[in-house]
DRENDO-1510 file (C-alpha; in Angstrom, 1 decimal, always signed):
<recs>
REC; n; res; u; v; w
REC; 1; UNK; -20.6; +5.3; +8.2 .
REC; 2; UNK; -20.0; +1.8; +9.4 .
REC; 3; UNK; -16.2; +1.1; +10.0 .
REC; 4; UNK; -13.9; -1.8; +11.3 .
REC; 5; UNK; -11.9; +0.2; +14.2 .
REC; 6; UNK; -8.8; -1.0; +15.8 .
REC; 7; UNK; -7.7; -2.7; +13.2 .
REC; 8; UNK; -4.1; -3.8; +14.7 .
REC; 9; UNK; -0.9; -4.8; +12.9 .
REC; 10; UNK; +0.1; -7.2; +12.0 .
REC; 11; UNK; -2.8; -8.2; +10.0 .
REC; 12; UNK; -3.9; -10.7; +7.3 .
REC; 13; UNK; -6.6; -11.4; +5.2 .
REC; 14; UNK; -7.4; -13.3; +2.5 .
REC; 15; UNK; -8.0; -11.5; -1.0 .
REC; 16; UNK; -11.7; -12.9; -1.8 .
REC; 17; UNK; -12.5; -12.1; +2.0 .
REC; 18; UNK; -15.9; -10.5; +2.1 .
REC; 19; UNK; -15.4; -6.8; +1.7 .
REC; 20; UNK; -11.8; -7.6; +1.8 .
REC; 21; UNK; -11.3; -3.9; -0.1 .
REC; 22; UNK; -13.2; -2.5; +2.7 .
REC; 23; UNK; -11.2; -3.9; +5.3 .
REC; 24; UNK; -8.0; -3.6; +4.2 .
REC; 25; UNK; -8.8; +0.7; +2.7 .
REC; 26; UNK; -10.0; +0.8; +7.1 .
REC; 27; UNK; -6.8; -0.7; +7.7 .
REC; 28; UNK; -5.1; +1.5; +5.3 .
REC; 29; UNK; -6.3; +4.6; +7.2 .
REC; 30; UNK; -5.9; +3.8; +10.4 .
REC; 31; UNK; -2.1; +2.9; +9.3 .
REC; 32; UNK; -0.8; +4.7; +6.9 .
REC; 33; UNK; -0.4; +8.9; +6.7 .
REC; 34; UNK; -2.1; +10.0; +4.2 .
REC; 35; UNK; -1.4; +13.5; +5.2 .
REC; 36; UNK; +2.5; +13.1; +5.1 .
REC; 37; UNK; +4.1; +15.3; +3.0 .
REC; 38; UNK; +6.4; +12.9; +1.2 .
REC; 39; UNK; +4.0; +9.4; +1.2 .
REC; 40; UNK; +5.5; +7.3; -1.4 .
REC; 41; UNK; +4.6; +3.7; -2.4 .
REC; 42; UNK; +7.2; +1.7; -3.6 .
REC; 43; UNK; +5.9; -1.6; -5.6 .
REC; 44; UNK; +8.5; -4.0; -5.4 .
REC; 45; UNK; +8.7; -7.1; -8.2 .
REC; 46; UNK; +9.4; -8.1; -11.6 .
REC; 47; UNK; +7.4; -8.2; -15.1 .
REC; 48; UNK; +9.7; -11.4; -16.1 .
REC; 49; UNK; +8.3; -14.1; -13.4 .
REC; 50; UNK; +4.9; -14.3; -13.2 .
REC; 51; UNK; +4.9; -14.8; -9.1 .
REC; 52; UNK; +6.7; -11.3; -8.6 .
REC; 53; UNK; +4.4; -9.0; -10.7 .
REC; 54; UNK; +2.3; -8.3; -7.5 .
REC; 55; UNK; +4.2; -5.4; -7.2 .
REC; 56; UNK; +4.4; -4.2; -10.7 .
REC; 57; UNK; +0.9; -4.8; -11.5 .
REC; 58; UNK; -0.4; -2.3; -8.4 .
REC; 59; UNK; +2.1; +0.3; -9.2 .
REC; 60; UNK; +0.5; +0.0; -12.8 .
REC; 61; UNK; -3.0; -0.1; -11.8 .
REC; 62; UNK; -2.4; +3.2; -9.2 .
REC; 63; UNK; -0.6; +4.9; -12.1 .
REC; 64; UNK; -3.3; +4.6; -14.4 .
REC; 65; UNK; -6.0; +6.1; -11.6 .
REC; 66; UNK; -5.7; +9.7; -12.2 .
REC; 67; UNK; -7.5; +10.4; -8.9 .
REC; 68; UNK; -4.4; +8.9; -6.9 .
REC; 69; UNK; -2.5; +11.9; -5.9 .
REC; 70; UNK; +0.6; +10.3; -4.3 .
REC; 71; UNK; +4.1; +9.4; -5.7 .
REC; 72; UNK; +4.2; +5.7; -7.0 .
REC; 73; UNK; +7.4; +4.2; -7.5 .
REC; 74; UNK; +7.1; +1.0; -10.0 .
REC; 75; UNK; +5.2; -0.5; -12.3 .
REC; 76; UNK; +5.0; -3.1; -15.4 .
REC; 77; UNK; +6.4; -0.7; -17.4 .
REC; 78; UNK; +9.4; +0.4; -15.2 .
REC; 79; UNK; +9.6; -1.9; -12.4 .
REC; 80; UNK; +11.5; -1.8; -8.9 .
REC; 81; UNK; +13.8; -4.8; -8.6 .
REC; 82; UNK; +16.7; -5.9; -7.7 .
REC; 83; UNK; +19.0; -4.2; -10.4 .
REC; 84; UNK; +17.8; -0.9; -9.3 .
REC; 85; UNK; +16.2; -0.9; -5.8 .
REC; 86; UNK; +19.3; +0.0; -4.1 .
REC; 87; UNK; +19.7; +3.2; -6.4 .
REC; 88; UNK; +15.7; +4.1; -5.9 .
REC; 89; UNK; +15.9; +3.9; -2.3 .
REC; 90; UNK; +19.2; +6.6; -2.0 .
REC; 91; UNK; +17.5; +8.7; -4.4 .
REC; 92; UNK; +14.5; +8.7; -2.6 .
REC; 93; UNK; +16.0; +9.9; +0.9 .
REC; 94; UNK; +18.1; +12.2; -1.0 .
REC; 95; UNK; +15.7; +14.9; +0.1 .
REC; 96; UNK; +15.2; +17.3; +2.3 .
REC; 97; UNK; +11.9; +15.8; +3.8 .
REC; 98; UNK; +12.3; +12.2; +4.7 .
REC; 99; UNK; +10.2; +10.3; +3.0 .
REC; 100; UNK; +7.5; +7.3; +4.4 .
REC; 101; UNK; +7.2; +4.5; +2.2 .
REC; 102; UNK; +4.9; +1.8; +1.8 .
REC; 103; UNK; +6.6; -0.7; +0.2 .
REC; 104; UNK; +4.5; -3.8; -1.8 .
REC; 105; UNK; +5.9; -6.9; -2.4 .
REC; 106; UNK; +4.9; -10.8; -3.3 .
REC; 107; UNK; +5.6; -13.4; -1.1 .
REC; 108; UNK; +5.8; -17.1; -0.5 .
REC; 109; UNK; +4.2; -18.5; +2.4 .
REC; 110; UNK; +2.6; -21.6; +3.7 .
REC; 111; UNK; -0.1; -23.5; +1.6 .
REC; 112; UNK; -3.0; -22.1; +4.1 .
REC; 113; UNK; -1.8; -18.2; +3.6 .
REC; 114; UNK; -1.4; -18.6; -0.2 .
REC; 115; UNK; -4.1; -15.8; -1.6 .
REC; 116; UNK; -3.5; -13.6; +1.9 .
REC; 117; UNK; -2.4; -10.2; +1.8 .
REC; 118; UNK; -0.3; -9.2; +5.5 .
REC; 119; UNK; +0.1; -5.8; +6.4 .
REC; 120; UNK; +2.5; -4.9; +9.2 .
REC; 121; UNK; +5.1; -2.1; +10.3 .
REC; 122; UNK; +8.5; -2.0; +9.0 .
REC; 123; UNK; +10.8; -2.6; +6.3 .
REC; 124; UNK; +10.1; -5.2; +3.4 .
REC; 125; UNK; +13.1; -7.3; +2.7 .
REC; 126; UNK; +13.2; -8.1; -0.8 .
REC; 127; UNK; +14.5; -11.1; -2.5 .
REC; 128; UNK; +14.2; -13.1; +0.9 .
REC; 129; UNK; +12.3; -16.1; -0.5 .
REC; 130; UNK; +14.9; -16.1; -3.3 .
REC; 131; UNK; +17.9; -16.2; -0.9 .
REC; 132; UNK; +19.0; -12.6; -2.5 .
REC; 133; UNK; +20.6; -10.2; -0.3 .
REC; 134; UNK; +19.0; -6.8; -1.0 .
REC; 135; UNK; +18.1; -3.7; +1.5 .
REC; 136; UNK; +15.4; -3.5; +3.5 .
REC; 137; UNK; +12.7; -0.8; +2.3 .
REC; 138; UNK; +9.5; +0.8; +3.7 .
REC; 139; UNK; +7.8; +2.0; +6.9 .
REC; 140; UNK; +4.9; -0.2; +6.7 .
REC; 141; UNK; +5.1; -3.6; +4.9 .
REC; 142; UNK; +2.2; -4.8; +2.2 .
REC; 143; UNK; +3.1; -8.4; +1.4 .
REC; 144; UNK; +0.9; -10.6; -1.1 .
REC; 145; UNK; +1.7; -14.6; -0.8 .
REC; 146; UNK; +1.4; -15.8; -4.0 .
REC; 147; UNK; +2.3; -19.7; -3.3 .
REC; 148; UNK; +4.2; -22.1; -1.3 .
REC; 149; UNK; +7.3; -21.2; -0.1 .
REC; 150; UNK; +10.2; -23.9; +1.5 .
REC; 151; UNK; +11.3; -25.7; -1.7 .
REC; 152; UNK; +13.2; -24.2; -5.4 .
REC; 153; UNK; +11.6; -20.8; -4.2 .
REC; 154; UNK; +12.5; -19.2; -7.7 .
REC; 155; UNK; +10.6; -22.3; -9.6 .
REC; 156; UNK; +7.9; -21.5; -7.6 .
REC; 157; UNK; +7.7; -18.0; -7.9 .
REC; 158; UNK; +8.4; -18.4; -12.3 .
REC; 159; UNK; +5.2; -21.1; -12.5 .
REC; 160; UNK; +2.7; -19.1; -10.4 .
REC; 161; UNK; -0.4; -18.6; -12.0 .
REC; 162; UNK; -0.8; -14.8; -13.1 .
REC; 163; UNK; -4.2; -14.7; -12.0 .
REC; 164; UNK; -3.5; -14.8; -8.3 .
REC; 165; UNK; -1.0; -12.2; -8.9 .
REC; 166; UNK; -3.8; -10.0; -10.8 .
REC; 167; UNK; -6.1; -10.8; -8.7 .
REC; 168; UNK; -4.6; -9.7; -5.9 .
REC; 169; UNK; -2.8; -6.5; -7.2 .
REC; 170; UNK; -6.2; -5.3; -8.2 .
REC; 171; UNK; -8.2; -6.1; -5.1 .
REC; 172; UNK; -4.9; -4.2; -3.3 .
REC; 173; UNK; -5.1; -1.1; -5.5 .
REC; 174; UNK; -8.7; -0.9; -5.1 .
REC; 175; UNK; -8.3; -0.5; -1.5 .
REC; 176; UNK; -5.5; +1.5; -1.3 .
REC; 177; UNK; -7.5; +3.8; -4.2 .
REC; 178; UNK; -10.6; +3.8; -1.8 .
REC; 179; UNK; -8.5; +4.5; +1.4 .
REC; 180; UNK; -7.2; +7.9; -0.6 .
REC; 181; UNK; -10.7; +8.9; -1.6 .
REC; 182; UNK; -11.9; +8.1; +1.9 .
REC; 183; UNK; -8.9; +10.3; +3.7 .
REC; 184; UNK; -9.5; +13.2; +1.0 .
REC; 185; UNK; -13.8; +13.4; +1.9 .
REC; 186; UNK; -12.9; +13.2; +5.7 .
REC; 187; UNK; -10.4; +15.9; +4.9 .
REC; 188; UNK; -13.6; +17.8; +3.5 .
REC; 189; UNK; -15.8; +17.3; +6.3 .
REC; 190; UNK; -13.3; +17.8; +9.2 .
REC; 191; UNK; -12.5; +21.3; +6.9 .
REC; 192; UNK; -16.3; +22.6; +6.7 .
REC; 193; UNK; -17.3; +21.1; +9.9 .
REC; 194; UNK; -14.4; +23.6; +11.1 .
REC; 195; UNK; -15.8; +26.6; +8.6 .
REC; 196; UNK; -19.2; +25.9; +10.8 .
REC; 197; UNK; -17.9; +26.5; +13.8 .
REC; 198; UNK; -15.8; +29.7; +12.5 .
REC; 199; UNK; -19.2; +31.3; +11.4 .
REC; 200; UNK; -20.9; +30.0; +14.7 .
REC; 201; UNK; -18.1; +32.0; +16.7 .
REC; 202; UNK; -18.6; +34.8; +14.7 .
REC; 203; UNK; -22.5; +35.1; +15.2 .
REC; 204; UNK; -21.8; +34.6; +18.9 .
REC; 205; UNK; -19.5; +36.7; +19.2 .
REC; 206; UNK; -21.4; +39.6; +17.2 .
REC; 207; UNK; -24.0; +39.0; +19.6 .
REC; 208; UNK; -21.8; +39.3; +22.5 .
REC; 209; UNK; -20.5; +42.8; +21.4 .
REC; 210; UNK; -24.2; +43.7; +20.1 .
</recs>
């Protein structure tokens, strides 16, 4: 199986990349712990301004896969925003096992990033571009840049075309949807390569005793 190793945060890449799904599920899997016991991703944005509903949209298009098995927090129909994130995030380390988040956000950026999707460790701090003073969220950071930041930021962010927003939420659940599937068949492999060398001991050892 060919694969893109070391794969190093911070890292960007632009949506239409070639095998930009690939990449960024390799990156995914090198990052993220798929085996934690309490993985949550948290999709941060808004259904009301076009340039936030990165978030919303993946949270919707992981909900809808029935083969994601992890907790996803947000989504068009119930979003994560700034009138509820502080709440969600208490109530989501109100637990006994500490939760690791990835938390999914648009972003605004310069004109040459616009379309990129950066992933790096640590928190996302929502509301930023906007000048709103929210809490910081998530172990590793999944950031979309939707359009040009510097100048009437929330303007910007309500007259961003959907598509880029769709477009990117999609090619981002895709890959986080393929890193899952790819974890789970390693999961397989590593398990009945193990089985294999369980019923190779035994024959050994029968022939040891024999």
């Amino acid at each position: 199986m060919n694969t893109i190793p070391n794969l190093l945060l911070p890292y960007s890449l632009h949506h239409e990349s070639k095998n930009a799904v690939w990449q960024l599920s390799t990156l995914f899997l090198e990052h993220i712990p798929f085996h934690h016991e309490r993985l949550i991703f948290c999709c941060i944005g808004s259904d009301r301004c076009t340039g936030d509903t990165l978030g919303p949209l993946t949270g919707s298009f992981l909900k809808k896969s029935v083969s994601f098995p992890y907790d996803v927090v947000g989504s068009l129909e119930d979003p994560l925003h700034a009138l509820n994130l502080d709440a969600t995030i208490q109530q989501l380390h109100n637990h006994t096992t500490k939760p690791f988040i990835i938390a999914i956000d648009a972003c605004l950026g310069s004109e040459q990033n616009v379309g990129h999707i950066s992933v790096q460790s640590g928190p996302i701090f929502p509301g930023k571009a906007v000048k709103k003073q929210l809490p910081p969220i998530g172990d590793i950071s999944v950031k979309g840049i939707v359009n040009i930041g510097g100048f009437m930021e929330m303007l910007v962010l309500q007259n961003t075309r959907l598509h880029i927003s769709y477009a990117m939420a999609e090619k981002l659940s895709r890959a986080l949807l393929l890193a899952a599937h790819r974890f789970s068949l390693k999961s397989i492999e590593d398990s009945d390569h193990n089985a294999d060398n369980d019923d190779t001991w035994q024959q050994v050892s029968s022939l040891d005793l024999g």
